[in-house]
Biopython code that builds the backbone (N, CA, C, O; Angstrom):
import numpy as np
from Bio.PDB.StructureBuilder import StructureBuilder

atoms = [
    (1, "UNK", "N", (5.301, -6.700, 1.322)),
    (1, "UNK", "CA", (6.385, -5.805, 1.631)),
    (1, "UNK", "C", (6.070, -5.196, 2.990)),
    (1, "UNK", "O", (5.317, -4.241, 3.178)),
    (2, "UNK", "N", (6.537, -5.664, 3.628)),
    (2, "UNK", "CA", (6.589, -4.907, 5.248)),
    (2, "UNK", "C", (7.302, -3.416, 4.914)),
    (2, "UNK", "O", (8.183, -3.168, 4.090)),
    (3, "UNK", "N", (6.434, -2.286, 6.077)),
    (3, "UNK", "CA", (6.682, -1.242, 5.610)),
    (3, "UNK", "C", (5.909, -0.900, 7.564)),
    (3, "UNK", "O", (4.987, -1.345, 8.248)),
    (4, "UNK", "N", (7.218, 0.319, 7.728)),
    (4, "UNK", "CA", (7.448, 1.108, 9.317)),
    (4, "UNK", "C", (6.166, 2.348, 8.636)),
    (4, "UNK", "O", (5.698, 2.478, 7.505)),
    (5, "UNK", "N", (5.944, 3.049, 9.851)),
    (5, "UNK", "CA", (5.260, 3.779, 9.954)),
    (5, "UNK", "C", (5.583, 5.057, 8.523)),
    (5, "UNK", "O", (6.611, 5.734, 8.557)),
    (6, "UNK", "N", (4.876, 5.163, 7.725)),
    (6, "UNK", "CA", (5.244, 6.229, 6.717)),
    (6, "UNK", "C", (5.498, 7.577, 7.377)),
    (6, "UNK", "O", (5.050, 7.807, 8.500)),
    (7, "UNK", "N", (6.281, 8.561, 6.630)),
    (7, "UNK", "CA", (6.667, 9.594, 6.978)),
    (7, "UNK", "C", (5.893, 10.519, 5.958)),
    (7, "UNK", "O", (5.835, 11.708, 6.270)),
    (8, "UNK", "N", (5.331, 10.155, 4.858)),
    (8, "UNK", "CA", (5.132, 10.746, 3.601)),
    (8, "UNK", "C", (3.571, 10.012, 3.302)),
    (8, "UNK", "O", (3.456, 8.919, 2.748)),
    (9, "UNK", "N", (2.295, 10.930, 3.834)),
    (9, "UNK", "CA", (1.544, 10.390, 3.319)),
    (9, "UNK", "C", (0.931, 10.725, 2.149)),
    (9, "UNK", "O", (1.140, 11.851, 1.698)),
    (10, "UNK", "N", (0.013, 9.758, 1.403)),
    (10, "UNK", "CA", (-0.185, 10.314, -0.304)),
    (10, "UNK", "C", (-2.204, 10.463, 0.445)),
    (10, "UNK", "O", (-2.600, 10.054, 1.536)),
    (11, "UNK", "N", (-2.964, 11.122, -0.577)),
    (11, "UNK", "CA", (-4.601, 11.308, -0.085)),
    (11, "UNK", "C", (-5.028, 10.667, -1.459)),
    (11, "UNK", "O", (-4.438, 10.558, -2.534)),
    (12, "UNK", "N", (-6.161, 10.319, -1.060)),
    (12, "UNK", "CA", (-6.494, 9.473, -2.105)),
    (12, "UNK", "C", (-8.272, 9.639, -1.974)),
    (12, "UNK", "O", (-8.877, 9.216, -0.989)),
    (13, "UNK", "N", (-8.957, 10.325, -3.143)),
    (13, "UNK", "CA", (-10.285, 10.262, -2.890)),
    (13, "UNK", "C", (-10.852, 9.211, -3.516)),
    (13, "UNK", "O", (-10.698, 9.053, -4.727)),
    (14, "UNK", "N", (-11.916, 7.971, -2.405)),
    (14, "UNK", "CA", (-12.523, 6.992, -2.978)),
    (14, "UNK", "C", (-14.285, 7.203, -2.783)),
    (14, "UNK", "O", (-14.930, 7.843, -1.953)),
    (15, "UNK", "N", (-14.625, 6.503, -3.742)),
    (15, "UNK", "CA", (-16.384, 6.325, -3.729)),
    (15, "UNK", "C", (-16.480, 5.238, -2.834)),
    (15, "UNK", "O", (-15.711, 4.296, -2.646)),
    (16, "UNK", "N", (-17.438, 5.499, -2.374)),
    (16, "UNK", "CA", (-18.435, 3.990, -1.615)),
    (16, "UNK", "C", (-19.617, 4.215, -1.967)),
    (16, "UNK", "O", (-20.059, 5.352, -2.129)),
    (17, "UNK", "N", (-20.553, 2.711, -2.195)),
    (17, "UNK", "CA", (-21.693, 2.603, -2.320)),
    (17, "UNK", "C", (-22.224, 2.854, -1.318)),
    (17, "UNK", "O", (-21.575, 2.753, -0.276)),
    (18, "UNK", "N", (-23.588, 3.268, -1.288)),
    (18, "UNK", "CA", (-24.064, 3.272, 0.226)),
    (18, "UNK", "C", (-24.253, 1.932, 1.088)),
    (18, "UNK", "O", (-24.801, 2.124, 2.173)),
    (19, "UNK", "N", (-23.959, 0.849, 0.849)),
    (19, "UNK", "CA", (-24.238, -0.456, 1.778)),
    (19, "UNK", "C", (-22.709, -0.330, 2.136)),
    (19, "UNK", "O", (-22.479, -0.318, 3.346)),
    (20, "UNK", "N", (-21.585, -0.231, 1.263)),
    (20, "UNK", "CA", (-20.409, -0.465, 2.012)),
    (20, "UNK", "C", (-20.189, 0.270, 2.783)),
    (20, "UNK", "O", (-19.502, 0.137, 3.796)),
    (21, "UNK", "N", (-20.946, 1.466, 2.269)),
    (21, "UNK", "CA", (-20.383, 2.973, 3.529)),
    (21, "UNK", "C", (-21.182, 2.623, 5.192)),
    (21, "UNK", "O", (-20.648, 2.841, 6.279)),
    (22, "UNK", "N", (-22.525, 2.056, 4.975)),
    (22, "UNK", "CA", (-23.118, 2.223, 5.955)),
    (22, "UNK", "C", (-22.686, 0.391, 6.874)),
    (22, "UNK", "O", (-22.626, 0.197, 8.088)),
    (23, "UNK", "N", (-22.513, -0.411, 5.998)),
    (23, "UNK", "CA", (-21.460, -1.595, 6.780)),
    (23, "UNK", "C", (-20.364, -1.140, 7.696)),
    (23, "UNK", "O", (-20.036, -1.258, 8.876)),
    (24, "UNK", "N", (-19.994, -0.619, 6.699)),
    (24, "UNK", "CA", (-18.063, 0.020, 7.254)),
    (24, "UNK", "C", (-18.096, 0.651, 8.759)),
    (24, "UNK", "O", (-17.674, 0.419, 9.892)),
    (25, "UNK", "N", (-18.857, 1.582, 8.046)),
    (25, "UNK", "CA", (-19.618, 2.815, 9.350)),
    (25, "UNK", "C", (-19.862, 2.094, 10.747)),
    (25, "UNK", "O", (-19.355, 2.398, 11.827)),
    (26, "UNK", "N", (-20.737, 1.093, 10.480)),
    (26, "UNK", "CA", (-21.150, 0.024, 11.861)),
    (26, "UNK", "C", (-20.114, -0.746, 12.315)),
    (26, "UNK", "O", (-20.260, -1.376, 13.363)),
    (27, "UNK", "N", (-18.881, -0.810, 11.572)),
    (27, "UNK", "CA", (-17.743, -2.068, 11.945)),
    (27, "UNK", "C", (-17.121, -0.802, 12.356)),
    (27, "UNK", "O", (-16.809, -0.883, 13.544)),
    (28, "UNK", "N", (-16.877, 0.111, 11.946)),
    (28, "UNK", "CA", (-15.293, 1.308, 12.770)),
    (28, "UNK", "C", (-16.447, 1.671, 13.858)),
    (28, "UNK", "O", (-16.049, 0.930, 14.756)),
    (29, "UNK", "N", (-17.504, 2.247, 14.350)),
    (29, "UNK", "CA", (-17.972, 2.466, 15.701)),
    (29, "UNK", "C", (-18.263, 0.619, 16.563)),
    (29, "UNK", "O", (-18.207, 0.490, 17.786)),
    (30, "UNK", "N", (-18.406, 0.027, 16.089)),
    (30, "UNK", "CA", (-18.396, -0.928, 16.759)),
    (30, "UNK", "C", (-17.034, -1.174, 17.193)),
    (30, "UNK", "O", (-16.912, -1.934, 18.153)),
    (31, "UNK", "N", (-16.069, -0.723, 16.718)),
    (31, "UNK", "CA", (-14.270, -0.508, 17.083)),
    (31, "UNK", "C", (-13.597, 0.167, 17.954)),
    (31, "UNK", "O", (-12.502, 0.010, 18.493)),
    (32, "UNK", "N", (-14.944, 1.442, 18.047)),
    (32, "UNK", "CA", (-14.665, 2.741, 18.815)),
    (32, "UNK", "C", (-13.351, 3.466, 17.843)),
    (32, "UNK", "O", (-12.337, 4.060, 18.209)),
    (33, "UNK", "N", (-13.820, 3.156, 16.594)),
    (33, "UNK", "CA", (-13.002, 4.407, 15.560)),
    (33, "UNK", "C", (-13.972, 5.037, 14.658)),
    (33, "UNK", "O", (-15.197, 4.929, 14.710)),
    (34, "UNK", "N", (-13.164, 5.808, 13.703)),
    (34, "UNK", "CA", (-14.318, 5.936, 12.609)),
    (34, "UNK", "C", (-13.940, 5.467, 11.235)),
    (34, "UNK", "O", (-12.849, 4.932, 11.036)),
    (35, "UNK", "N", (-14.834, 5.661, 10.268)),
    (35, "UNK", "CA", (-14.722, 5.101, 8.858)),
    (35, "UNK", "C", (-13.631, 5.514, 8.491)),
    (35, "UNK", "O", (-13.018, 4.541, 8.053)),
    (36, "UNK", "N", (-12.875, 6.646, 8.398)),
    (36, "UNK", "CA", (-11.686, 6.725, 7.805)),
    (36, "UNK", "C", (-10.375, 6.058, 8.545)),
    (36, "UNK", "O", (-9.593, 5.434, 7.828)),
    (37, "UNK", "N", (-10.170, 6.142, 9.633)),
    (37, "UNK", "CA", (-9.031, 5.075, 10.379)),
    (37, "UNK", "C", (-9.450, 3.627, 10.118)),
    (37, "UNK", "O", (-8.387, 3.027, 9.958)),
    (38, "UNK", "N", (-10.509, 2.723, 9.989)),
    (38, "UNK", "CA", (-10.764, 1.680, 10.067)),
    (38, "UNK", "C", (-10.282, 1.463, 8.214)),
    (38, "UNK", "O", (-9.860, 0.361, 7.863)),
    (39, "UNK", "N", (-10.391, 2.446, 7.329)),
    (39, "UNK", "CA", (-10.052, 2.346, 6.301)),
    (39, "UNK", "C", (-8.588, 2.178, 5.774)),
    (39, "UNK", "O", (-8.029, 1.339, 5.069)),
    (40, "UNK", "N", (-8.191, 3.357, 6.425)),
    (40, "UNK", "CA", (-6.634, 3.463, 6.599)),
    (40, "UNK", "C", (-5.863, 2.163, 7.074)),
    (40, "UNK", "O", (-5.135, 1.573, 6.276)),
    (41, "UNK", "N", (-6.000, 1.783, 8.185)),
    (41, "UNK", "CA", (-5.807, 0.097, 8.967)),
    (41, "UNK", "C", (-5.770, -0.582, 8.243)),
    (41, "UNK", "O", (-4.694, -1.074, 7.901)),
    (42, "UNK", "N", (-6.949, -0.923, 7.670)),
    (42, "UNK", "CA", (-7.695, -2.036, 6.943)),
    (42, "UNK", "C", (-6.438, -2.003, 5.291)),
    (42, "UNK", "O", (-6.126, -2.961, 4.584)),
    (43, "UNK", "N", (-6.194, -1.184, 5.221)),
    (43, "UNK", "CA", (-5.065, -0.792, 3.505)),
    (43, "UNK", "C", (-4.001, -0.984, 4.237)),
    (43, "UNK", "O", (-3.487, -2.071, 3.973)),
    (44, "UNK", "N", (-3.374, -0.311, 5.156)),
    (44, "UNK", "CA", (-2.060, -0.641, 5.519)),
    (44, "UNK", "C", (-2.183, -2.519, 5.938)),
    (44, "UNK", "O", (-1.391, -3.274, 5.375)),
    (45, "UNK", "N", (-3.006, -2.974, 6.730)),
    (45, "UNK", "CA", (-2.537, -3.802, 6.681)),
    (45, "UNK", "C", (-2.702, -5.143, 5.470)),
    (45, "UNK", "O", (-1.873, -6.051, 5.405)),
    (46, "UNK", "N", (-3.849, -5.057, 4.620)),
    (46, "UNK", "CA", (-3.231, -5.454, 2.986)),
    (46, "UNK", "C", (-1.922, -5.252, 2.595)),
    (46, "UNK", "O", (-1.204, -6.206, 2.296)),
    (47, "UNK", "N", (-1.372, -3.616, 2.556)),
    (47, "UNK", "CA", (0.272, -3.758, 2.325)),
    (47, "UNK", "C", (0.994, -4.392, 2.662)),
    (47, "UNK", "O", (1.748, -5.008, 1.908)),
    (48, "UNK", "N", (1.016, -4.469, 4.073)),
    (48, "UNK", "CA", (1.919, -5.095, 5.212)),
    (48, "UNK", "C", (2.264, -6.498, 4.571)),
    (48, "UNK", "O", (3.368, -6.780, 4.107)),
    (49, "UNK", "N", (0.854, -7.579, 4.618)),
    (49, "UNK", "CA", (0.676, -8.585, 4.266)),
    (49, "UNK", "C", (1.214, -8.887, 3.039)),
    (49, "UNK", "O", (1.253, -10.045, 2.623)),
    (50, "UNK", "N", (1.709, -7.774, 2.312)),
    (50, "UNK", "CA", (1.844, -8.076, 0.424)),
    (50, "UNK", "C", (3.428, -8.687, 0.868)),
    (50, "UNK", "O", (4.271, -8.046, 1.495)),
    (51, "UNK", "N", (3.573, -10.139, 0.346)),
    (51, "UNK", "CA", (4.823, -10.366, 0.426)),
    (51, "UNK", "C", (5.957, -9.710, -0.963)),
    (51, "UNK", "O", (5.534, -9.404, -2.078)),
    (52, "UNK", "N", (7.451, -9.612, -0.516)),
    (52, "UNK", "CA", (8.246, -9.685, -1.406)),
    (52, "UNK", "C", (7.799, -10.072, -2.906)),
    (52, "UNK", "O", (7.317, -9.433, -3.841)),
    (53, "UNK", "N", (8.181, -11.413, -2.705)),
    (53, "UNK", "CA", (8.254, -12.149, -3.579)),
    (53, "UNK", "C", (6.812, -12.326, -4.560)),
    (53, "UNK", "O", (6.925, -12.627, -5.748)),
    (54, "UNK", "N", (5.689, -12.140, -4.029)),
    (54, "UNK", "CA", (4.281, -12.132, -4.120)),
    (54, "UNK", "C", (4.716, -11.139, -5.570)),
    (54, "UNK", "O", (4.666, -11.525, -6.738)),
    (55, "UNK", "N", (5.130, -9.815, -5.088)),
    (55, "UNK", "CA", (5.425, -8.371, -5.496)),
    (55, "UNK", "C", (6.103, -8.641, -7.009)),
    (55, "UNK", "O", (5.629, -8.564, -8.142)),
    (56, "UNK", "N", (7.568, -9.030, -6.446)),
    (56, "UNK", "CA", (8.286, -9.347, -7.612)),
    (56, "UNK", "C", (7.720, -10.050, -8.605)),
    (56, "UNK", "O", (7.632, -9.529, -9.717)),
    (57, "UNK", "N", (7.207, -11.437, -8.357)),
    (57, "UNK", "CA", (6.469, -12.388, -9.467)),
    (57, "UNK", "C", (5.242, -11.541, -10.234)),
    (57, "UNK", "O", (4.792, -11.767, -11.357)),
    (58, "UNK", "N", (4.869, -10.580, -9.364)),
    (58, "UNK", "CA", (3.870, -10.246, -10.516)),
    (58, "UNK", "C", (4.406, -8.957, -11.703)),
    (58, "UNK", "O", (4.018, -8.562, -12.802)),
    (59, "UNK", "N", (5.554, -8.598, -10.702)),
    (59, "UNK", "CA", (6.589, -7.370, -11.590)),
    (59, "UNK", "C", (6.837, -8.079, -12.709)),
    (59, "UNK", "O", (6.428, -7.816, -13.840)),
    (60, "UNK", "N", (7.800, -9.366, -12.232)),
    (60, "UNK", "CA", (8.474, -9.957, -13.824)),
    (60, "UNK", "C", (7.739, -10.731, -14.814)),
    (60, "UNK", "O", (8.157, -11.273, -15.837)),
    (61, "UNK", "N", (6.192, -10.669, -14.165)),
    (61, "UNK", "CA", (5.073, -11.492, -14.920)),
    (61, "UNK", "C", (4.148, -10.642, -16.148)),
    (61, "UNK", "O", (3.537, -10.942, -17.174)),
    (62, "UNK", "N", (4.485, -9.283, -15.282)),
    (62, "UNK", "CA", (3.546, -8.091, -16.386)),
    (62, "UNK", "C", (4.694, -6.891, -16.920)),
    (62, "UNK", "O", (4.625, -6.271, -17.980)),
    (63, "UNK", "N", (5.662, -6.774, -15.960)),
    (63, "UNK", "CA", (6.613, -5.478, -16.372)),
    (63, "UNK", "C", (7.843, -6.188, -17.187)),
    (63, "UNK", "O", (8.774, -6.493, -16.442)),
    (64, "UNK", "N", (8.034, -6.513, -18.570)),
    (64, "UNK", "CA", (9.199, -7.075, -18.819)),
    (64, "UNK", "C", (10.265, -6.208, -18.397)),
    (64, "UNK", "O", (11.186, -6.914, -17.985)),
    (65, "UNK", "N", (10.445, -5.410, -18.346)),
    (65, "UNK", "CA", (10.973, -4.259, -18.820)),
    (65, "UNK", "C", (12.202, -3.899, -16.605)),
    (65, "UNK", "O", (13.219, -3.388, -16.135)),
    (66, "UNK", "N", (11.284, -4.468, -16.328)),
    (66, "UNK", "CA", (11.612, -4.794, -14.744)),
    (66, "UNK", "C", (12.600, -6.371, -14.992)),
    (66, "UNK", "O", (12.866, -7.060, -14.008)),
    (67, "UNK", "N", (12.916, -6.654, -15.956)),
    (67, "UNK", "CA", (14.539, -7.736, -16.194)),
    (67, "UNK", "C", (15.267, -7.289, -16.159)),
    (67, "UNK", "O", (16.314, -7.799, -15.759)),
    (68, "UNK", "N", (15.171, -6.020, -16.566)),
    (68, "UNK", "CA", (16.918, -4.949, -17.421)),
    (68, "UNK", "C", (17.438, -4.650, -15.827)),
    (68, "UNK", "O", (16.565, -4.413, -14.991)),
    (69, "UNK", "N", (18.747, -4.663, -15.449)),
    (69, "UNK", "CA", (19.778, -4.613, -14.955)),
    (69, "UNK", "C", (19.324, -3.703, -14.882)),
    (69, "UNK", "O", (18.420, -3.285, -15.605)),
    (70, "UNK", "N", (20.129, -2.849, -13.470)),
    (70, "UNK", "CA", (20.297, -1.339, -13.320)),
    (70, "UNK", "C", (21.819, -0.853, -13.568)),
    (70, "UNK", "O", (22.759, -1.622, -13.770)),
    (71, "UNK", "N", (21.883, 0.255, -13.527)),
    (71, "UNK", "CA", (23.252, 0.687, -13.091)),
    (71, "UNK", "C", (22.689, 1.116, -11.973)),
    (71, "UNK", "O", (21.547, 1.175, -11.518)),
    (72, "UNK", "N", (24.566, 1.620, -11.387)),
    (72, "UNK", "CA", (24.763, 1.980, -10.322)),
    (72, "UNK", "C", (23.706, 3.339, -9.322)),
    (72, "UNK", "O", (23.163, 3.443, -8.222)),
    (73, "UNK", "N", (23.893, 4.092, -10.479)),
    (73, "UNK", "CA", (23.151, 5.302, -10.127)),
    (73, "UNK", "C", (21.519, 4.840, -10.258)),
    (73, "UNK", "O", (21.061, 4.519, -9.161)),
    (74, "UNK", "N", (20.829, 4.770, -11.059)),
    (74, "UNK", "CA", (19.885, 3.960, -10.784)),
    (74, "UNK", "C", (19.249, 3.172, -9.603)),
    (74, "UNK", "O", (18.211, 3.447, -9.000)),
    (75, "UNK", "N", (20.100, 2.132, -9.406)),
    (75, "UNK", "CA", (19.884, 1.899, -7.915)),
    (75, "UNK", "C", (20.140, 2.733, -6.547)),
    (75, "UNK", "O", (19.331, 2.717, -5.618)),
    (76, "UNK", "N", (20.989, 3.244, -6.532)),
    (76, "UNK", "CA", (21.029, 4.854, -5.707)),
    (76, "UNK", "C", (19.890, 5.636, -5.461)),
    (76, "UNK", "O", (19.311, 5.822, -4.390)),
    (77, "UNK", "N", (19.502, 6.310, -7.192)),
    (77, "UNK", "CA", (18.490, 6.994, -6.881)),
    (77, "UNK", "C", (17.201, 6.064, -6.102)),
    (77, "UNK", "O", (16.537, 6.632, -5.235)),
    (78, "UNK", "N", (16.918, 4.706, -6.442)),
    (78, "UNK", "CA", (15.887, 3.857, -5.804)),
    (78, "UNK", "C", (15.709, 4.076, -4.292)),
    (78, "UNK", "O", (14.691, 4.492, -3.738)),
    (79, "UNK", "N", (16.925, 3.711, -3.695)),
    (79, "UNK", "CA", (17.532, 3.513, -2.641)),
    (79, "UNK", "C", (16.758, 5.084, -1.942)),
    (79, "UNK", "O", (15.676, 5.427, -1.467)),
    (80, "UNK", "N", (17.948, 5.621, -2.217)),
    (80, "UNK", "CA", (17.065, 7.123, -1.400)),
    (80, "UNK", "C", (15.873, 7.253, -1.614)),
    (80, "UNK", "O", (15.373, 7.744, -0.602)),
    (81, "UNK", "N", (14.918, 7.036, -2.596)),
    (81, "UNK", "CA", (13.638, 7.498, -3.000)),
    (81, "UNK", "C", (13.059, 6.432, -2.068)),
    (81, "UNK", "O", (11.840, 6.599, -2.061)),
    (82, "UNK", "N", (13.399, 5.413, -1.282)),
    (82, "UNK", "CA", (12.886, 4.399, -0.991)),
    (82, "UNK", "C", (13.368, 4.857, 0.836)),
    (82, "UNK", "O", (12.969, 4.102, 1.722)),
    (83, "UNK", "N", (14.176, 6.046, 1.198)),
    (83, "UNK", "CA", (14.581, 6.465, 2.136)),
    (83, "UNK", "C", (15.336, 5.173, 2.866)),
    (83, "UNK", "O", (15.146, 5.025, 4.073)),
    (84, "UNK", "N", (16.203, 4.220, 2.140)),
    (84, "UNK", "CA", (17.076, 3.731, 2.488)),
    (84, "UNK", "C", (18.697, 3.946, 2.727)),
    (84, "UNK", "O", (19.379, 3.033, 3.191)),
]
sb = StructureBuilder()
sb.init_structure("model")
sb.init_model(0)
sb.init_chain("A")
sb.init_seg("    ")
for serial, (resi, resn, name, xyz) in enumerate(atoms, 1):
    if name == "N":
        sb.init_residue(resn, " ", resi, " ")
    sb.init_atom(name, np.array(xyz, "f"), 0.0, 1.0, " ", f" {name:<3s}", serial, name[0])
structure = sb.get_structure()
């Protein structure tokens, strides 16, 4: 799912082991960034990469419940919540 610059960011606290922290650490200054932007990057662009369809197949593969039709309003509310 390709996705523009967010307007709405969410925080998210993660663990690292100490080898990934101190890897990571050496790859974002070897970047001339630091561990948390090289982190940030590194997730957005996994998202970026997540195709559509990738998305959907695994929706209608585990969420049955993601078959049922919407109504109108339903899709509305999506829509805006999705700032479309």
């Amino acid at each position: 799912m390709k996705s523009s610059e967010p307007t709405n960011k969410k925080r998210k606290v993660i663990d690292l082991d100490e080898h990934t922290f101190r890897i990571l650490s050496i790859k974002a200054a070897a970047k001339g960034t630091n561990l948390k932007a090289l982190i940030e990057r590194s997730l957005k662009g996994m998202a970026d990469d997540t195709e559509d369809a990738e998305m959907y197949a695994y929706l209608v593969k585990t969420r049955p419940e993601g078959q049922e039709m919407i109504t109108g309003k339903e899709k509305e509310d999506f829509e805006n919540w999705l700032d479309l």
